[in-house]
C-alpha positions as CSV (number, residue, x, y, z in Angstrom):
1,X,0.0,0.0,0.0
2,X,1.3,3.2,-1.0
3,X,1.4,6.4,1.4
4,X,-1.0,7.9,-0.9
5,X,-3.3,5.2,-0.9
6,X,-3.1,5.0,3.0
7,X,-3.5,8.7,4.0
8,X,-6.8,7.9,1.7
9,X,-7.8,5.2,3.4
10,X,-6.8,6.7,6.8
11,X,-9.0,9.9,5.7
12,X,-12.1,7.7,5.2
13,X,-11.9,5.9,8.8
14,X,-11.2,9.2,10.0
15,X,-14.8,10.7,8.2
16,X,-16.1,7.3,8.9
17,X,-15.6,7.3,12.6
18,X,-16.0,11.4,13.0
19,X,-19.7,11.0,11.5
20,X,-20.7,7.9,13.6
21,X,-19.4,9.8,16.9
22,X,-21.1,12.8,15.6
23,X,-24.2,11.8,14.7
24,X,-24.6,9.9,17.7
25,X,-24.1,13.1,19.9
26,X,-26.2,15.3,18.2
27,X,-29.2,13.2,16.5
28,X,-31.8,14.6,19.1
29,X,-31.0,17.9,18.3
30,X,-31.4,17.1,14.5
31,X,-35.1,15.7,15.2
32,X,-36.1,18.9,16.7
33,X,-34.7,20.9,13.9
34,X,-36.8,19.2,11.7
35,X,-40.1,18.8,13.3
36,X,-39.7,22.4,14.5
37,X,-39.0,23.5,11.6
38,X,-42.0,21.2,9.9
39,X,-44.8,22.8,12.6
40,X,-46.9,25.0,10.7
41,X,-49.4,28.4,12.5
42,X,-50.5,26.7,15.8
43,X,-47.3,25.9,17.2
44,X,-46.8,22.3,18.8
45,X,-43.5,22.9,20.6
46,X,-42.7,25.5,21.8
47,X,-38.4,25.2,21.0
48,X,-35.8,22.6,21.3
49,X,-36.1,21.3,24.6
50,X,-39.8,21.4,24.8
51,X,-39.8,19.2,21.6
52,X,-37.5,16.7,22.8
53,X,-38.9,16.6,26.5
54,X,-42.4,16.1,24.3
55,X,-40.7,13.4,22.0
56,X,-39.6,11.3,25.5
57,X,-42.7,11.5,27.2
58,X,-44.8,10.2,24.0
59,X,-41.9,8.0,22.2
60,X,-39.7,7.3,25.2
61,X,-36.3,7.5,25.0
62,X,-35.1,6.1,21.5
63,X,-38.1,8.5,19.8
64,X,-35.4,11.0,19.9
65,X,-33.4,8.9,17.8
66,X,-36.0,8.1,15.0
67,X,-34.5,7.8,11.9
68,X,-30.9,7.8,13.3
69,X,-30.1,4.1,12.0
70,X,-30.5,5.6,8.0
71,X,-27.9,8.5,9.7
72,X,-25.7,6.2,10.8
73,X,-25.9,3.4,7.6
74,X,-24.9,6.0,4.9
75,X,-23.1,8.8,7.4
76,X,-19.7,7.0,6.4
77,X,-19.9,7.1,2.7
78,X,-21.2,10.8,2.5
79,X,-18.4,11.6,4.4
80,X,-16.2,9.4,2.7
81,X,-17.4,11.1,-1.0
82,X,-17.5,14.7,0.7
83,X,-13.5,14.0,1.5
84,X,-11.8,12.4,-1.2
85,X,-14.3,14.8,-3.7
86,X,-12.5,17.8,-1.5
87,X,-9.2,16.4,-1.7
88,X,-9.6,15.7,-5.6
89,X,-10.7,19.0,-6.3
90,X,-8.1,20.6,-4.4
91,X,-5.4,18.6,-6.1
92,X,-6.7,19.2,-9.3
93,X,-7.7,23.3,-9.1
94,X,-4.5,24.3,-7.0
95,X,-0.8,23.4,-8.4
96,X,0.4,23.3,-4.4
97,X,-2.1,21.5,-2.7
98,X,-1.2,23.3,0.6
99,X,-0.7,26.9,-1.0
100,X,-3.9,28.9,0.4
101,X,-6.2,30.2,-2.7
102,X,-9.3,31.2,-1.6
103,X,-11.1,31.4,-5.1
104,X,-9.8,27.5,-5.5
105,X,-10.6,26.5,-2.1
106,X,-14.1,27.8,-2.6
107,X,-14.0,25.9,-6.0
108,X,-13.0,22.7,-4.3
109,X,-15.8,22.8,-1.3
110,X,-18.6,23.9,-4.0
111,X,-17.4,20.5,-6.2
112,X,-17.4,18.4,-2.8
113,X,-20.7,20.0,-1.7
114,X,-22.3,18.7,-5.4
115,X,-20.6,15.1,-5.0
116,X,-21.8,14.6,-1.5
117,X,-25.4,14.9,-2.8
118,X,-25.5,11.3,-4.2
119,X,-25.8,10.0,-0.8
120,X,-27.1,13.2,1.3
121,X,-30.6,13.8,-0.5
122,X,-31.8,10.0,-0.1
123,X,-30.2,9.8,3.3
124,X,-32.3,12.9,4.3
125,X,-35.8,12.0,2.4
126,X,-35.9,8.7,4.4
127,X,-34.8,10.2,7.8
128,X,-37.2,13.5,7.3
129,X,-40.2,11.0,7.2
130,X,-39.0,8.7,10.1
131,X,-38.6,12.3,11.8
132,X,-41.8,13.9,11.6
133,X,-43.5,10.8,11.8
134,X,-44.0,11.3,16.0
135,X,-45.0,14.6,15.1
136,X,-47.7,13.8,13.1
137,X,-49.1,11.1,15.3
138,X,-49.8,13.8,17.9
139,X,-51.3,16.2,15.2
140,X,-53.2,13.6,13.9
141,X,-55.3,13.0,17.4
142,X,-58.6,14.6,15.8
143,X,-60.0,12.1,13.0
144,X,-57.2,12.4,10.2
145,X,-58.3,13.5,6.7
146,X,-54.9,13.8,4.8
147,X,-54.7,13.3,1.3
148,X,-54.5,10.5,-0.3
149,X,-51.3,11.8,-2.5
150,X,-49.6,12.9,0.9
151,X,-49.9,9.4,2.8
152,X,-47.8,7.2,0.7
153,X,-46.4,4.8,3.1
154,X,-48.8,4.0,5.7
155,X,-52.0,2.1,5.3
156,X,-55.1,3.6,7.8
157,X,-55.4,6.2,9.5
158,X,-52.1,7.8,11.0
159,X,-54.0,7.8,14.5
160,X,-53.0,3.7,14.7
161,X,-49.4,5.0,15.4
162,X,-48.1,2.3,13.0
163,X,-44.4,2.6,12.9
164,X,-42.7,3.5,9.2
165,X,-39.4,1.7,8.4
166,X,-36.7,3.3,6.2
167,X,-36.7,0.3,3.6
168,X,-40.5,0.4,3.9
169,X,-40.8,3.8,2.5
170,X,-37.7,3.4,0.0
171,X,-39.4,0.6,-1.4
172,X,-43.1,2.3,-1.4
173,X,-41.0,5.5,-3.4
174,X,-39.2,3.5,-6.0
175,X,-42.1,1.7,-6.9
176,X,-44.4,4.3,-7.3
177,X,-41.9,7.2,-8.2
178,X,-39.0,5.6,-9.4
179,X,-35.4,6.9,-8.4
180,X,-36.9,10.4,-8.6
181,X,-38.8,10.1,-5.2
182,X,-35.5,9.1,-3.7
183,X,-34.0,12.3,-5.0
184,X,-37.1,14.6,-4.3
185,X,-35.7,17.9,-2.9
186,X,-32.8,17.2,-4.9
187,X,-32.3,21.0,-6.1
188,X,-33.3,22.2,-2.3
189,X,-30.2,19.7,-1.0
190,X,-27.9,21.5,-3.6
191,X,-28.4,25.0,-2.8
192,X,-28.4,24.3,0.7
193,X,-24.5,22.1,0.6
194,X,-23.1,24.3,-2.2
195,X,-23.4,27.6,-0.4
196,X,-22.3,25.6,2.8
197,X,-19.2,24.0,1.7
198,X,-18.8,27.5,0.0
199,X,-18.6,28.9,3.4
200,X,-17.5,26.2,6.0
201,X,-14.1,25.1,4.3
202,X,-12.5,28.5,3.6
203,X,-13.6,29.7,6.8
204,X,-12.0,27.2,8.9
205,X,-9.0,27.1,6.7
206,X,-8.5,30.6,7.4
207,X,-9.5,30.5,10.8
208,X,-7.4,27.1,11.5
209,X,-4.3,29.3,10.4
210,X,-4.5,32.0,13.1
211,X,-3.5,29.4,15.5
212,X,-0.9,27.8,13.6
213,X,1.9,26.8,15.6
214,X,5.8,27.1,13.9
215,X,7.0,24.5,15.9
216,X,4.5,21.6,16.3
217,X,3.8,22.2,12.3
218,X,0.1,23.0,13.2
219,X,-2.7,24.6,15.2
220,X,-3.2,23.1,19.1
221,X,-6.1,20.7,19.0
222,X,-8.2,23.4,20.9
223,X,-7.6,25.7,18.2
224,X,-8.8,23.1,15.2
225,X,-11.7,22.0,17.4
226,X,-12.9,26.0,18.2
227,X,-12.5,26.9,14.3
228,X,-14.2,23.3,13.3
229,X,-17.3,24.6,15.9
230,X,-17.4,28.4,14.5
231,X,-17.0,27.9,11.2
232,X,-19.6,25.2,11.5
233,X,-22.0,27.5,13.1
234,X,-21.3,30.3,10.6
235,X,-22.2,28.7,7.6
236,X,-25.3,26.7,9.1
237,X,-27.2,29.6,10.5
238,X,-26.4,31.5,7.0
239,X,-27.9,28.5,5.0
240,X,-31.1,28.1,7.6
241,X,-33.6,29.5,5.2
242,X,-32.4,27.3,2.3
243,X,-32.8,24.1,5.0
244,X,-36.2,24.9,6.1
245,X,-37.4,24.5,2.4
246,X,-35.7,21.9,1.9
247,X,-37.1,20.5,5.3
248,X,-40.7,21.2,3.8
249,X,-40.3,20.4,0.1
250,X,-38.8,16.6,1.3
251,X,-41.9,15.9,4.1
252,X,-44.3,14.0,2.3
253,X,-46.9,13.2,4.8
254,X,-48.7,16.5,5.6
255,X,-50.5,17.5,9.1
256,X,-54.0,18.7,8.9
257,X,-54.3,21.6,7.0
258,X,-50.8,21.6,6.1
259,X,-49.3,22.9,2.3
260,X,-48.4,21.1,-0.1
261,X,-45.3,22.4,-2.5
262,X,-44.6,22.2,-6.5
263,X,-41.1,23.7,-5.3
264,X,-38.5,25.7,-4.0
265,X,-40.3,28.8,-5.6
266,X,-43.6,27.9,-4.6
267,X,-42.3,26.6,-1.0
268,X,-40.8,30.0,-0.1
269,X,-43.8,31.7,-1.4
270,X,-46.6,30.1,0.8
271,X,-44.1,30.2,3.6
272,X,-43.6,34.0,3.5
273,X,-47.0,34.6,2.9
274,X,-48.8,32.8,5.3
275,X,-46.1,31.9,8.3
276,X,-43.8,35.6,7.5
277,X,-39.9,36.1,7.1
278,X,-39.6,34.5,10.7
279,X,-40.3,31.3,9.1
280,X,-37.6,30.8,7.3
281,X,-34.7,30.7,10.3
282,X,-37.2,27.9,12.1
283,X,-34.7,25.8,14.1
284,X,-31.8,27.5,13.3
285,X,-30.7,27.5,16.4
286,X,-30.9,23.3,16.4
287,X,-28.7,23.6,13.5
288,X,-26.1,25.6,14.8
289,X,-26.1,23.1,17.9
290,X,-26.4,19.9,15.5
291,X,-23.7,21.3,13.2
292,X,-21.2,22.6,15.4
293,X,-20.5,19.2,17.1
294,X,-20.1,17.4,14.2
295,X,-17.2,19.4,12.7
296,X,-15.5,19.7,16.0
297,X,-15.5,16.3,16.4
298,X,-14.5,15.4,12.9
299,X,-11.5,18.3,13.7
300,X,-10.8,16.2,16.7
301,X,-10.8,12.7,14.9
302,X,-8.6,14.1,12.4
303,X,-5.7,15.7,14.9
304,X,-5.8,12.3,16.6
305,X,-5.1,10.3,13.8
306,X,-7.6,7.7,14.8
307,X,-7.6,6.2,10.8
308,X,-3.5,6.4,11.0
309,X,-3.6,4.1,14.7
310,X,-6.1,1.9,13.5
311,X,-3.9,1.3,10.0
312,X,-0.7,0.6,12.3
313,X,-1.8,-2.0,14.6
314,X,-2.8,-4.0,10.6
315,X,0.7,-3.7,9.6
């Protein structure tokens, strides 16, 4: 095996075991983001805690982590595609590939932000629906009347509480939409990764350098885990609105009384229309905390070397 091929291979454990630690940590936070940001008018919880403390009482426990099993299944190959797309693009738009460009580096997280969507928009389609689901059980407690287009993977009235399954609906969306009802929401996904990857890498690059260190080679671990949190934050908050659509456009069971969207343009119409600007930084505040976490954490993976260790002890 070749150093190339091993610092590869090292870099995908790393993402591998950075998104599986992550997601983990922060899953409950995600659920609220999304069934906050799915409430429509009459609010049903009130912000982050009071959704999960809600969740707990009705679900118990593991209801916070609802859809977390599709997460953790494909969390290692989207990061695994998001880091060797980075690393390719880097290689191929900058002749040094440590010499700091911020046009190419901008280039090079905008490429990984468009790869990463192979795996991202069906990742996040199945685990929006195993999401709201709880949600929906407890706005369904008057006699549902949903229609018919709207409840495509459960049979009977939501009210029975039936559990949906991740394969369950993949299988109910290929057969009746094809691959395109995996990849609904697909041009939500990209405006909300591009504009993120746009902003994230750059950012911590730049912010990663202030604390670089002449004599260790690099910044302190602090110093890549702080920058990993802020830029994180930075670029989540800033791409909110963009998530909240996508959020809506990707829910295909509706609540009583709840819209139905043709697309983004139509989405972010009936949104400002009928629930004002406000609407569209709904649980941005969950995304900052989901967010944050996880690119600490990957920072923290990465200055470890836990891909690097776990290589060693097979040589």
């Amino acid at each position: 095996m070749t150093h190339q091929d091993l610092s590869i291979t090292a870099k995908l454990i790393n993402g591998g075991v950075a998104g599986l630690v992550g997601v983990t940590c922060v899953f409950p936070a995600d659920l609220a983001k999304t069934r906050l940001q799915n409430q429509h008018g009459k609010a049903m919880y009130k912000g982050m805690i009071d959704c999960l403390m809600k969740t707990a009482r009705a679900e118990g426990f593991f209801g916070m982590y609802r859809g977390a099993a599709v997460n953790l299944t494909l969390v290692t190959p989207e990061k695994a595609i998001k880091l060797a797309a980075n690393d390719f693009f880097r290689q191929l738009l900058m002749e040094d590939g440590m010499q700091r460009n911020l046009k190419m580096e901008m280039l090079a997280g905008c490429g990984a932000g468009i790869c990463q969507v192979v795996v991202t928009c069906p990742m996040e389609m199945l685990k929006i629906q195993l999401q709201d689901a709880g949600r929906l059980a407890a706005h369904h407690q008057g006699p549902p009347s949903v229609p018919s287009s709207s409840r495509s993977y459960t049979t009977g009235p939501a009210s029975t509480h039936k559990r949906p399954s991740a394969a369950l609906i993949a299988w109910e969306l290929l057969r009746t939409q094809g691959l395109a009802g995996l990849y609904r929401g697909l041009g939500a996904t990209l405006l909300r990764d591009i504009p993120f990857s746009i902003i994230y890498f750059p950012l911590f690059a730049n912010l990663n350098n202030l604390g670089f260190n002449e004599l260790a080679g690099k910044a302190s671990f602090a110093h890549s885990f702080a920058s990993g949190c802020v830029a994180g934050s930075v670029a989540a908050v800033a791409v909110t609105p963009l998530d909240v659509l996508k959020t809506r456009i990707q829910t295909l069971k509706k609540g009583l009384g709840e819209d139905m969207y043709s697309g983004i343009t139509d989405c972010a119409r009936k949104l400002w229309i009928r629930e004002g600007p406000s609407a569209f930084m709904k649980g941005a505040g969950c995304r900052a905390l989901v967010i944050a976490p996880l690119f600490g954490i990957a920072q923290g993976v990465y200055f470890i070397g836990i891909g690097e260790r776990i290589l060693k002890c097979f040589e």
